[in-house]
ChimeraX commands (.cxc) that place a marker at each C-alpha (Angstrom):
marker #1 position -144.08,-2.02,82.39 radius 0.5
marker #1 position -141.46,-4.22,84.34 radius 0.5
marker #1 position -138.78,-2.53,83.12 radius 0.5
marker #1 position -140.49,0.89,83.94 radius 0.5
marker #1 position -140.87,-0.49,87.49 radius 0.5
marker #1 position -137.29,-0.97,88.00 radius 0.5
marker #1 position -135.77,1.88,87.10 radius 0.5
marker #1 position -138.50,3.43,89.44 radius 0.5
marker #1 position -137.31,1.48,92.01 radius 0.5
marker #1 position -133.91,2.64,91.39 radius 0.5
marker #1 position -134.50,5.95,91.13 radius 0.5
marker #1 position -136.49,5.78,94.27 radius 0.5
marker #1 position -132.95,3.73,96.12 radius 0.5
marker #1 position -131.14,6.36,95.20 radius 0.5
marker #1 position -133.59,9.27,96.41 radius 0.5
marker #1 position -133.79,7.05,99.64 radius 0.5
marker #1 position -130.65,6.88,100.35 radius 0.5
marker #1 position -129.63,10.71,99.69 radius 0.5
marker #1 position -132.87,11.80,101.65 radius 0.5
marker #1 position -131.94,9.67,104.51 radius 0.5
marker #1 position -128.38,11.26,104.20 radius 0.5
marker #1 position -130.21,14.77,104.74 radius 0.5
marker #1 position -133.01,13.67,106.66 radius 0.5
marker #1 position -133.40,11.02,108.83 radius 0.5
marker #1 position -136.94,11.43,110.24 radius 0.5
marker #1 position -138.05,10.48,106.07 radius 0.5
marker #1 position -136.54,7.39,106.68 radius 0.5
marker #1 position -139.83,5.45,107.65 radius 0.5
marker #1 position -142.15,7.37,105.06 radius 0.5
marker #1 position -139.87,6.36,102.79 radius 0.5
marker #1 position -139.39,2.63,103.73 radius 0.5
marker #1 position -143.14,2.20,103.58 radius 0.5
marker #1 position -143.06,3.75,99.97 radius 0.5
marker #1 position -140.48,1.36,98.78 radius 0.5
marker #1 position -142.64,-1.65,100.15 radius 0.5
marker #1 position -145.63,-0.46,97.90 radius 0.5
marker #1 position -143.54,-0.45,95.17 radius 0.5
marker #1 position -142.54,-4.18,95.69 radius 0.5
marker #1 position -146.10,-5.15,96.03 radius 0.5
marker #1 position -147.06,-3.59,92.44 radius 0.5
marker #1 position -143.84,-4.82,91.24 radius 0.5
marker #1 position -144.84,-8.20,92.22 radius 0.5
marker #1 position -148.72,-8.12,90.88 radius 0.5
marker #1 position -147.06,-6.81,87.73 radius 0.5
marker #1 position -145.05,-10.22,87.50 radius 0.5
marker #1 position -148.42,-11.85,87.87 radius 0.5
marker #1 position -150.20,-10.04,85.50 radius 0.5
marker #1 position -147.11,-10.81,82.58 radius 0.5
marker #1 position -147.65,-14.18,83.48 radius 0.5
marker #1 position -151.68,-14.29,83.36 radius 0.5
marker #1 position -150.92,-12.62,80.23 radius 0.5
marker #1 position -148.65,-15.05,78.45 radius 0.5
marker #1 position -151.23,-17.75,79.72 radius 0.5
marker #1 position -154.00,-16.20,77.77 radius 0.5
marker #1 position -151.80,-15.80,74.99 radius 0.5
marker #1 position -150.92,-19.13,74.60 radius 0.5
marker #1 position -154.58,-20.45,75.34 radius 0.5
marker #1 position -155.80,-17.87,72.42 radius 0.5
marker #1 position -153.28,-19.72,70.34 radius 0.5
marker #1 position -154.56,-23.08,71.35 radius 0.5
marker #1 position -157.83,-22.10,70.25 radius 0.5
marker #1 position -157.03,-20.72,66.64 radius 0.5
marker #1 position -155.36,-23.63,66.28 radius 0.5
marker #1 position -158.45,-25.69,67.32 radius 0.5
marker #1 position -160.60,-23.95,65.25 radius 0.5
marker #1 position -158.75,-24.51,62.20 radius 0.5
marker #1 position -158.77,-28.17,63.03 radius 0.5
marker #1 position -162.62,-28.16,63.36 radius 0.5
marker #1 position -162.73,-26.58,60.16 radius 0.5
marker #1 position -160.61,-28.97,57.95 radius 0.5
marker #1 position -162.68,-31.54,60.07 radius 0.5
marker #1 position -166.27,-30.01,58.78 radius 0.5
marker #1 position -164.39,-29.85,54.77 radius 0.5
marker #1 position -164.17,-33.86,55.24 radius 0.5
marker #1 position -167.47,-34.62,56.60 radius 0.5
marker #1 position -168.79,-32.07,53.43 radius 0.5
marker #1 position -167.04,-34.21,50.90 radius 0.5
marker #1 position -167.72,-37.63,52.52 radius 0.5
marker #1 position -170.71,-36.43,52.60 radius 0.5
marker #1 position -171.06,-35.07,48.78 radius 0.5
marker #1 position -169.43,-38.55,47.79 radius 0.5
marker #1 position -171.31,-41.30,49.45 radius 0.5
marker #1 position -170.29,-44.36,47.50 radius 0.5
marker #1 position -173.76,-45.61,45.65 radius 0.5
marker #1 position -173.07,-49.35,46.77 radius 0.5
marker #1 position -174.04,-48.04,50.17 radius 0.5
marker #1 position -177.51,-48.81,51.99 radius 0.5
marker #1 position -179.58,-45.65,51.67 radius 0.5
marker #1 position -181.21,-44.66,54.87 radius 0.5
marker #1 position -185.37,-44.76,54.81 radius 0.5
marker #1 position -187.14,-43.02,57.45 radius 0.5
marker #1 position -189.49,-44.86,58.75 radius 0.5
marker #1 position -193.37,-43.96,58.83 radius 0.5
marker #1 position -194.02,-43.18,62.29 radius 0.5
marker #1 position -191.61,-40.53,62.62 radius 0.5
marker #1 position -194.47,-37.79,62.48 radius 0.5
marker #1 position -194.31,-34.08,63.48 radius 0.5
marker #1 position -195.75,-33.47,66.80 radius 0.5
marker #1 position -198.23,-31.12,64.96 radius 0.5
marker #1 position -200.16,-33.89,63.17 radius 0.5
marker #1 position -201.32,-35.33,66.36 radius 0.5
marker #1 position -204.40,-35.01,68.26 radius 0.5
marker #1 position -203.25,-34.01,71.64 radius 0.5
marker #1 position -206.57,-35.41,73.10 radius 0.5
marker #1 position -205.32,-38.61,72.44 radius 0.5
marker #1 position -203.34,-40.82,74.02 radius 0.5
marker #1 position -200.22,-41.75,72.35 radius 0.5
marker #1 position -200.08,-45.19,71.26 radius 0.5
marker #1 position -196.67,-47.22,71.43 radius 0.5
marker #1 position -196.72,-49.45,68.47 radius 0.5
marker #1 position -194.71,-52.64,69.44 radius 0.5
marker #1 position -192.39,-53.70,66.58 radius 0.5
marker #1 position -193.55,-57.00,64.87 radius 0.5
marker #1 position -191.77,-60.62,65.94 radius 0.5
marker #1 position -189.36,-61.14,63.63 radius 0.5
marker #1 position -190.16,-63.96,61.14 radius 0.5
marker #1 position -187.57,-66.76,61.32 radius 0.5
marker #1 position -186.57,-68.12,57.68 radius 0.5
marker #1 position -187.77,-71.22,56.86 radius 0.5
marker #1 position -185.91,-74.38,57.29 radius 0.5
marker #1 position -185.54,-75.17,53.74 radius 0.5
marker #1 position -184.21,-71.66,53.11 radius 0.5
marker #1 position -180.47,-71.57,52.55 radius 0.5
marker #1 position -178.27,-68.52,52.60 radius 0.5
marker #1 position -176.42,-67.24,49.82 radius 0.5
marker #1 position -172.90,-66.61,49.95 radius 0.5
marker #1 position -171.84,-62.95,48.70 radius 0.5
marker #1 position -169.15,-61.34,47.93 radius 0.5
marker #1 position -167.90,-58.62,50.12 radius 0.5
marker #1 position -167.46,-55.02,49.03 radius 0.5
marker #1 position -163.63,-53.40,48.76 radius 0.5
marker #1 position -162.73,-51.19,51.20 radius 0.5
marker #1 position -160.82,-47.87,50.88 radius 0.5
marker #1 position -157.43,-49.35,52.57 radius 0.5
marker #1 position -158.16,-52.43,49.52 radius 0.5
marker #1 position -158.32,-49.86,46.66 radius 0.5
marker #1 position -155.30,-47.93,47.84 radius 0.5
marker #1 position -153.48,-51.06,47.76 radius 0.5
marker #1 position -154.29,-51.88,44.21 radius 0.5
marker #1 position -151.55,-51.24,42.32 radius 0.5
marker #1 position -151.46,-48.10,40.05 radius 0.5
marker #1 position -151.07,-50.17,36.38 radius 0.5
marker #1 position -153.95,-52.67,37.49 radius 0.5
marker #1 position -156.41,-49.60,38.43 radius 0.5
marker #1 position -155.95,-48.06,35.30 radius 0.5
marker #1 position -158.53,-45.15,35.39 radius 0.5
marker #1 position -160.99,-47.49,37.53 radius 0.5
marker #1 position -162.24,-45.96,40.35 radius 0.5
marker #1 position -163.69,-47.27,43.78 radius 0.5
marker #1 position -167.13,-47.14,43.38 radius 0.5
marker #1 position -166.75,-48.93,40.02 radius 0.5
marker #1 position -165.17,-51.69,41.21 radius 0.5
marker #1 position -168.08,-51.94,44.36 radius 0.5
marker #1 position -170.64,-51.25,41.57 radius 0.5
marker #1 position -169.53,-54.30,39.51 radius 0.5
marker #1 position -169.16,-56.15,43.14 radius 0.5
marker #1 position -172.87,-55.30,43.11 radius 0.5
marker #1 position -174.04,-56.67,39.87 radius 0.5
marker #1 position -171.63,-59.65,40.38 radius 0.5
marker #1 position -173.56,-60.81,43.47 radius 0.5
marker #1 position -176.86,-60.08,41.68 radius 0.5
marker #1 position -175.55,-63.16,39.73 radius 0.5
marker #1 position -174.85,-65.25,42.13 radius 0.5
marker #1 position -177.99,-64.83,44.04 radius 0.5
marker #1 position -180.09,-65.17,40.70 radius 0.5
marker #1 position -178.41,-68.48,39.84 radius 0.5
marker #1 position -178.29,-69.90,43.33 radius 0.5
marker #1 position -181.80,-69.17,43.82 radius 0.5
marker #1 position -182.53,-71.24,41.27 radius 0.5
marker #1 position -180.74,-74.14,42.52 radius 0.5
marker #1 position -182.07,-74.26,45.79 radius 0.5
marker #1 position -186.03,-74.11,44.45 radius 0.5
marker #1 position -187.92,-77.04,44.06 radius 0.5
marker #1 position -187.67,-78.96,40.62 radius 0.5
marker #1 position -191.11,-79.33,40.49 radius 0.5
marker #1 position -192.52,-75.46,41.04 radius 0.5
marker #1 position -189.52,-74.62,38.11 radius 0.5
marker #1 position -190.79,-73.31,34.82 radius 0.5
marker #1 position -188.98,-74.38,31.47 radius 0.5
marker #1 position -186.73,-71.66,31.57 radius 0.5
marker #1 position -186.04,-71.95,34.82 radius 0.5
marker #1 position -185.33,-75.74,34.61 radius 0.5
marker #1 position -183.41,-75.31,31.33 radius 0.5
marker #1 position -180.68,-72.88,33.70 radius 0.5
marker #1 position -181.08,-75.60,36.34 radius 0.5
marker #1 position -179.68,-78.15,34.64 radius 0.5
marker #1 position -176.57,-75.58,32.72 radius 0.5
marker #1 position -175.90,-75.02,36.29 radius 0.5
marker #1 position -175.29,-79.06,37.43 radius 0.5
marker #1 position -173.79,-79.31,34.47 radius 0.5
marker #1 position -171.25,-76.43,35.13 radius 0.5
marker #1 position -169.93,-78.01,38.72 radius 0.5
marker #1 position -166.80,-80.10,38.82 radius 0.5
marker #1 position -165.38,-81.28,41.73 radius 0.5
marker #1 position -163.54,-78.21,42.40 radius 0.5
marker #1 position -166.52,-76.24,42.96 radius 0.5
marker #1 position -168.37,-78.70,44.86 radius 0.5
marker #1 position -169.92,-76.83,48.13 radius 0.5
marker #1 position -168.75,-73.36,46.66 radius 0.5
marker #1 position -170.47,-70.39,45.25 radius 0.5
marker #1 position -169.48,-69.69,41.63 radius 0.5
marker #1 position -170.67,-67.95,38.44 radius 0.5
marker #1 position -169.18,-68.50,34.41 radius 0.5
marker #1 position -169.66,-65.33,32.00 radius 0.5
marker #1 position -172.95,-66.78,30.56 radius 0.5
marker #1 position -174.47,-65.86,34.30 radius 0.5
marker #1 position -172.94,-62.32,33.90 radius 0.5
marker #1 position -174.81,-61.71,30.54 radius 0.5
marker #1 position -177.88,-63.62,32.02 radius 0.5
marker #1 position -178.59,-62.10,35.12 radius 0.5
marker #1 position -176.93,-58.37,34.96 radius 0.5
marker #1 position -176.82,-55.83,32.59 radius 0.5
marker #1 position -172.82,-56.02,32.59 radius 0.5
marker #1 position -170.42,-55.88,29.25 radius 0.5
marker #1 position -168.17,-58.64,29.37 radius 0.5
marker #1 position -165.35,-57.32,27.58 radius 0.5
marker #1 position -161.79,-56.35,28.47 radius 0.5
marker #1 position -162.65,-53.56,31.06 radius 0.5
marker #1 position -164.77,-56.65,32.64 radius 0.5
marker #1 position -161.31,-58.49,33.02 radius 0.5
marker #1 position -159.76,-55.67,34.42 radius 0.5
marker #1 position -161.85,-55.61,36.84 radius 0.5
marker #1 position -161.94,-59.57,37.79 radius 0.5
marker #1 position -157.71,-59.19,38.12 radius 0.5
marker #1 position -158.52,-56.57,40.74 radius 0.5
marker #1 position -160.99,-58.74,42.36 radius 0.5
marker #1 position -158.47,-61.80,42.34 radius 0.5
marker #1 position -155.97,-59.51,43.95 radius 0.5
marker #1 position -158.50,-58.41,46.64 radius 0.5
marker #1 position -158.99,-61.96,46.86 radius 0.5
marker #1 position -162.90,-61.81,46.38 radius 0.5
marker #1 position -162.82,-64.38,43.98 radius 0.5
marker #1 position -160.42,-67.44,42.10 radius 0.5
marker #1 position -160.86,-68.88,38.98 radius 0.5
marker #1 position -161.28,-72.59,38.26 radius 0.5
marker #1 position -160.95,-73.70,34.61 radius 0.5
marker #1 position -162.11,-76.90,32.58 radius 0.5
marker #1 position -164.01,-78.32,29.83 radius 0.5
marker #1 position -163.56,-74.46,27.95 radius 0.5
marker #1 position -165.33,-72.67,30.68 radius 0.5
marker #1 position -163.59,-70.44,33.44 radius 0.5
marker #1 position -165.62,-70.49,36.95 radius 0.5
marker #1 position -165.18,-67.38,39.06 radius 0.5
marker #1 position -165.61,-69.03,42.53 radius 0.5
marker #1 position -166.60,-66.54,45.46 radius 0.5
marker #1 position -164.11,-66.71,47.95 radius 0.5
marker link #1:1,2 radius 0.2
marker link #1:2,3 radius 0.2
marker link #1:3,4 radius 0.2
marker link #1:4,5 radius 0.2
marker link #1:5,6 radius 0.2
marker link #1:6,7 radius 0.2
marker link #1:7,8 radius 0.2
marker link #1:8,9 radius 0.2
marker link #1:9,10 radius 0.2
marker link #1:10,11 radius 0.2
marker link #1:11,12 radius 0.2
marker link #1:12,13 radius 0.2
marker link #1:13,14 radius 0.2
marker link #1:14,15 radius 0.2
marker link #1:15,16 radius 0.2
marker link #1:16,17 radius 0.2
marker link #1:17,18 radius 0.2
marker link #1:18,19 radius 0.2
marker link #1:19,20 radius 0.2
marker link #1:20,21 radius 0.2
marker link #1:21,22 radius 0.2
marker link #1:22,23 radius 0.2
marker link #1:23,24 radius 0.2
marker link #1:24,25 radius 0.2
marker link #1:25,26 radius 0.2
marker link #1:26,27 radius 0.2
marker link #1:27,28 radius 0.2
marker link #1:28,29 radius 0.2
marker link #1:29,30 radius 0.2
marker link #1:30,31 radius 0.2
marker link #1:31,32 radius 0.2
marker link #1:32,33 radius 0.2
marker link #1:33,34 radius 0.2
marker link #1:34,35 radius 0.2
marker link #1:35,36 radius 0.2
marker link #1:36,37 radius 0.2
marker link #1:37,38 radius 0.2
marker link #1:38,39 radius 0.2
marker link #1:39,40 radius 0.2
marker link #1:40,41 radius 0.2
marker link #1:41,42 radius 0.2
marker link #1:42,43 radius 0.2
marker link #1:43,44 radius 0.2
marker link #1:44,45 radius 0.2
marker link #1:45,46 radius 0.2
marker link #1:46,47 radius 0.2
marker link #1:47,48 radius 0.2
marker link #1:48,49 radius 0.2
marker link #1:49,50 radius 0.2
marker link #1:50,51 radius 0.2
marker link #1:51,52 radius 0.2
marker link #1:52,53 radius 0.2
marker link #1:53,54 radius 0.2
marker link #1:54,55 radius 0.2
marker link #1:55,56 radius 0.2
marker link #1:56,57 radius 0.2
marker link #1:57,58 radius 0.2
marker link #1:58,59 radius 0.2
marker link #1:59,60 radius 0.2
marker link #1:60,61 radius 0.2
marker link #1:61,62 radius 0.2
marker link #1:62,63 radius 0.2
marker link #1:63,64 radius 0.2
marker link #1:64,65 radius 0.2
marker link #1:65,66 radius 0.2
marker link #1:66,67 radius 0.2
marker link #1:67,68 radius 0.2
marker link #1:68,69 radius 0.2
marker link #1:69,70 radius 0.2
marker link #1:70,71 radius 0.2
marker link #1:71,72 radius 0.2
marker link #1:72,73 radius 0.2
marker link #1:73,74 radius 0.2
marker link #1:74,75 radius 0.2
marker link #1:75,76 radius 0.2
marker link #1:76,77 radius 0.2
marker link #1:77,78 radius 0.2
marker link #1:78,79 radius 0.2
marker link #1:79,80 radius 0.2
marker link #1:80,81 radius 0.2
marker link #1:81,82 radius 0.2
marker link #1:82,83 radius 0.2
marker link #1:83,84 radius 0.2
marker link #1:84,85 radius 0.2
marker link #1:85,86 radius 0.2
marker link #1:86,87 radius 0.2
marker link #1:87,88 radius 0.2
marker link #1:88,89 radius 0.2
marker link #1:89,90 radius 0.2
marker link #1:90,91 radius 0.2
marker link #1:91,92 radius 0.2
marker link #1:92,93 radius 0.2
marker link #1:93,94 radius 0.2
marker link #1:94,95 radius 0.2
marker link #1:95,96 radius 0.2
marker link #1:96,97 radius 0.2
marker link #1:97,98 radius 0.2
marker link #1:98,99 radius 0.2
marker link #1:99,100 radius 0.2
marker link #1:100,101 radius 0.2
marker link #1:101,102 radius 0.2
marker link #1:102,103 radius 0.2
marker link #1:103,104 radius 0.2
marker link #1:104,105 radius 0.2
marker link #1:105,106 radius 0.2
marker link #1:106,107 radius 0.2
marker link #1:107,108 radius 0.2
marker link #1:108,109 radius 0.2
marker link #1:109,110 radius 0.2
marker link #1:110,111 radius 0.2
marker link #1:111,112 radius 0.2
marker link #1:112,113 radius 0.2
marker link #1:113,114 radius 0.2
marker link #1:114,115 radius 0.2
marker link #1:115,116 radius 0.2
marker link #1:116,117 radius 0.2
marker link #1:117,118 radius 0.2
marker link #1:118,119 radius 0.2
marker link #1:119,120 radius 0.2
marker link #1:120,121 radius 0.2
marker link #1:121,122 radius 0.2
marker link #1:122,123 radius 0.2
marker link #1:123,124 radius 0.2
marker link #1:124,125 radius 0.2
marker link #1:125,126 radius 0.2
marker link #1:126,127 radius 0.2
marker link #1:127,128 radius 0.2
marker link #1:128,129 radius 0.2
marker link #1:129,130 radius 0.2
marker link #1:130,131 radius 0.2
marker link #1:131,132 radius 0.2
marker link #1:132,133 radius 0.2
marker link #1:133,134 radius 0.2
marker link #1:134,135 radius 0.2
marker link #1:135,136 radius 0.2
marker link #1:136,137 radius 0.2
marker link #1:137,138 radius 0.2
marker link #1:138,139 radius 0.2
marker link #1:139,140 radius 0.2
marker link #1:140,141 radius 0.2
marker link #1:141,142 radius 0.2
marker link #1:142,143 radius 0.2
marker link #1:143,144 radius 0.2
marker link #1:144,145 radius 0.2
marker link #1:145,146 radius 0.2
marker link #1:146,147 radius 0.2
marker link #1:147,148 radius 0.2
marker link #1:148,149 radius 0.2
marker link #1:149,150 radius 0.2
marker link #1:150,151 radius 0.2
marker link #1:151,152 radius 0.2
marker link #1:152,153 radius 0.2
marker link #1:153,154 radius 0.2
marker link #1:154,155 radius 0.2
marker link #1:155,156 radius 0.2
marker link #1:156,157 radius 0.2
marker link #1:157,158 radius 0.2
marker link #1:158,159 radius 0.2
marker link #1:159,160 radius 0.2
marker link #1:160,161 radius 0.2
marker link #1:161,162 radius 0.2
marker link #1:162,163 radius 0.2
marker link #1:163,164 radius 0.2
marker link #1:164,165 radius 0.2
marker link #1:165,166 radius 0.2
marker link #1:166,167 radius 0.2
marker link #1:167,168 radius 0.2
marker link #1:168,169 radius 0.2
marker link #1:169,170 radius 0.2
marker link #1:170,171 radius 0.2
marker link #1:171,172 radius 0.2
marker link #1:172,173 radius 0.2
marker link #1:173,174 radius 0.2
marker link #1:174,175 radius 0.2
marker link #1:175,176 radius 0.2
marker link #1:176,177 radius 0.2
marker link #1:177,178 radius 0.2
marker link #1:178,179 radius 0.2
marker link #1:179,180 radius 0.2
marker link #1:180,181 radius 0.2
marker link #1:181,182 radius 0.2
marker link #1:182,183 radius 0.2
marker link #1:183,184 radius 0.2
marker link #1:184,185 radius 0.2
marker link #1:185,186 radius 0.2
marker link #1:186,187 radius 0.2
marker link #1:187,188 radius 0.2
marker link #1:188,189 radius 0.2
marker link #1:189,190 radius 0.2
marker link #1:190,191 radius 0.2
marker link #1:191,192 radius 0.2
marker link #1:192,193 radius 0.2
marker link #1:193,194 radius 0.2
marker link #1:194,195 radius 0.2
marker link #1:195,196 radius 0.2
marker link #1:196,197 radius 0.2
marker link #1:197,198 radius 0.2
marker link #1:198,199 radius 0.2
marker link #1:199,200 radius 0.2
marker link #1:200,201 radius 0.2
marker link #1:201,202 radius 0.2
marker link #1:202,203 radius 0.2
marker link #1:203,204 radius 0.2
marker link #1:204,205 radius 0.2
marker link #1:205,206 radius 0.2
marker link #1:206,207 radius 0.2
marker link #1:207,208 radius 0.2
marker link #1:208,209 radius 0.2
marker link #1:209,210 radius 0.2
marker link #1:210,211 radius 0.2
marker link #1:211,212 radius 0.2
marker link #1:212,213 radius 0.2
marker link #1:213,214 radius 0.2
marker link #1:214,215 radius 0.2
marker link #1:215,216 radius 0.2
marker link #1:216,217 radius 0.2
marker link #1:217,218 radius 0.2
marker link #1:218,219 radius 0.2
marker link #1:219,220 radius 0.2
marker link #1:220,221 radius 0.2
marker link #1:221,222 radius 0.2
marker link #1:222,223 radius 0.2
marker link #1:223,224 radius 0.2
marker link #1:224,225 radius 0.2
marker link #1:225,226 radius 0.2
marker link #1:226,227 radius 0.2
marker link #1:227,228 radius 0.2
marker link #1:228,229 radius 0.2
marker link #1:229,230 radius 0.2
marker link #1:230,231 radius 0.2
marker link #1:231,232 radius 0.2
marker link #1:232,233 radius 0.2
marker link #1:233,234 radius 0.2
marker link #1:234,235 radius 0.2
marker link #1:235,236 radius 0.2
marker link #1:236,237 radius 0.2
marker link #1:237,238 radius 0.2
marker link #1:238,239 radius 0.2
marker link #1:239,240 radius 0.2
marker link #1:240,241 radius 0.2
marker link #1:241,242 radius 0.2
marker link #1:242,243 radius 0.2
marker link #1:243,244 radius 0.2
marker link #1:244,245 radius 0.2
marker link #1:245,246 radius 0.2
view
């Protein structure tokens, strides 16, 4: 369209100027045509420009849109692969539809209950954290083997279900103990060296005990990846290895 515009404009020059040779009283009629034809020349620049803006804002766009949807594919698969170690999310019972109440009555604000402070005597138990993704990635390949992350959080899982167990244990009263109870008590005390004292440790007789865990050679693999993540360090002695919770 630009170009079209200036050889108009050149055509009409040259018609101006041989007019003008032959008549002179076109000379303002034509002067008044050739300033039209600036003006549209010049809302013709503005209109290529308006349209390479629009252009490059449609291209913005696509290219947003394609982001959003490689976006929504993530969220999909996190969302397809939650790890099972996670918390699951309860709803809670009064989150009721608006149609089960009675709009006659007024609607009651239940205050939450005061939370109850653990007693005294209670002690917390130490537990190991889970791995995170950066951790696993950082695992070397050979010591992964086929292992994958939720496995190793899974085991993470059982392994504190250990600790708590057998911690529990210590920490109740001798006297409200049952045999078996006071027979694991006393394994327990003897277990402890003065290596362990004040720390939070298990042997593989807790693992068999307290989980449902194999402890065979996929076990150990596991416990070198856990040393490496440094979530736990072994303490050996008297024939028994101690896998202290660090």
């Amino acid at each position: 369209v630009l170009a079209a515009t200036a050889l108009l404009y050149t055509l009409f020059s040259i018609l101006f100027l041989f007019i003008t040779g032959q008549e002179p009283t076109l000379k303002t009629v034509l002067n008044k045509i050739g300033d039209e034809i600036i003006v549209v020349n010049e809302l013709l620049n503005k209109l290529e420009l308006e349209i390479q803006y629009q252009e490059q804002t449609n291209n913005s766009l696509k290219e947003l849109c394609e982001s959003l949807e490689e976006d929504y594919k993530d969220v999909e698969h996190l969302k397809e692969n939650i790890p099972s170690h996670l918390p699951q999310v309860t709803v809670a019972q009064s989150c009721v539809k608006g149609s089960d109440l009675d709009p006659e009555e007024p609607f009651k604000v239940e205050e939450p209950e005061p939370i109850k402070k653990p007693p005294k005597e209670q002690r917390s138990i130490k537990e190991m954290p889970f791995i995170t993704c950066d951790e696993f990635n950082g695992v070397p390949s050979y010591m992964k083997s086929r292992l994958t992350y939720g496995q190793i959080n899974d085991v993470i899982k059982e392994i504190n279900k250990a600790v708590i167990s057998k911690y529990k244990i210590l920490h109740q009263p001798k006297k409200s103990m049952n045999s078996v109870a006071r027979n694991l008590y006393h394994r327990f005390i003897d277990e402890e060296t003065k290596d362990t004292k004040g720390r939070y440790f298990i042997v593989e007789a807790d693992i068999k005990e307290f989980t449902t865990l194999k402890v065979d050679k996929k076990f150990h693999v596991l416990l070198n990846i856990l040393r490496h993540c440094r979530r736990l360090s072994e303490v050996r002695g008297g024939g028994l290895t101690r896998y202290v919770i660090t």
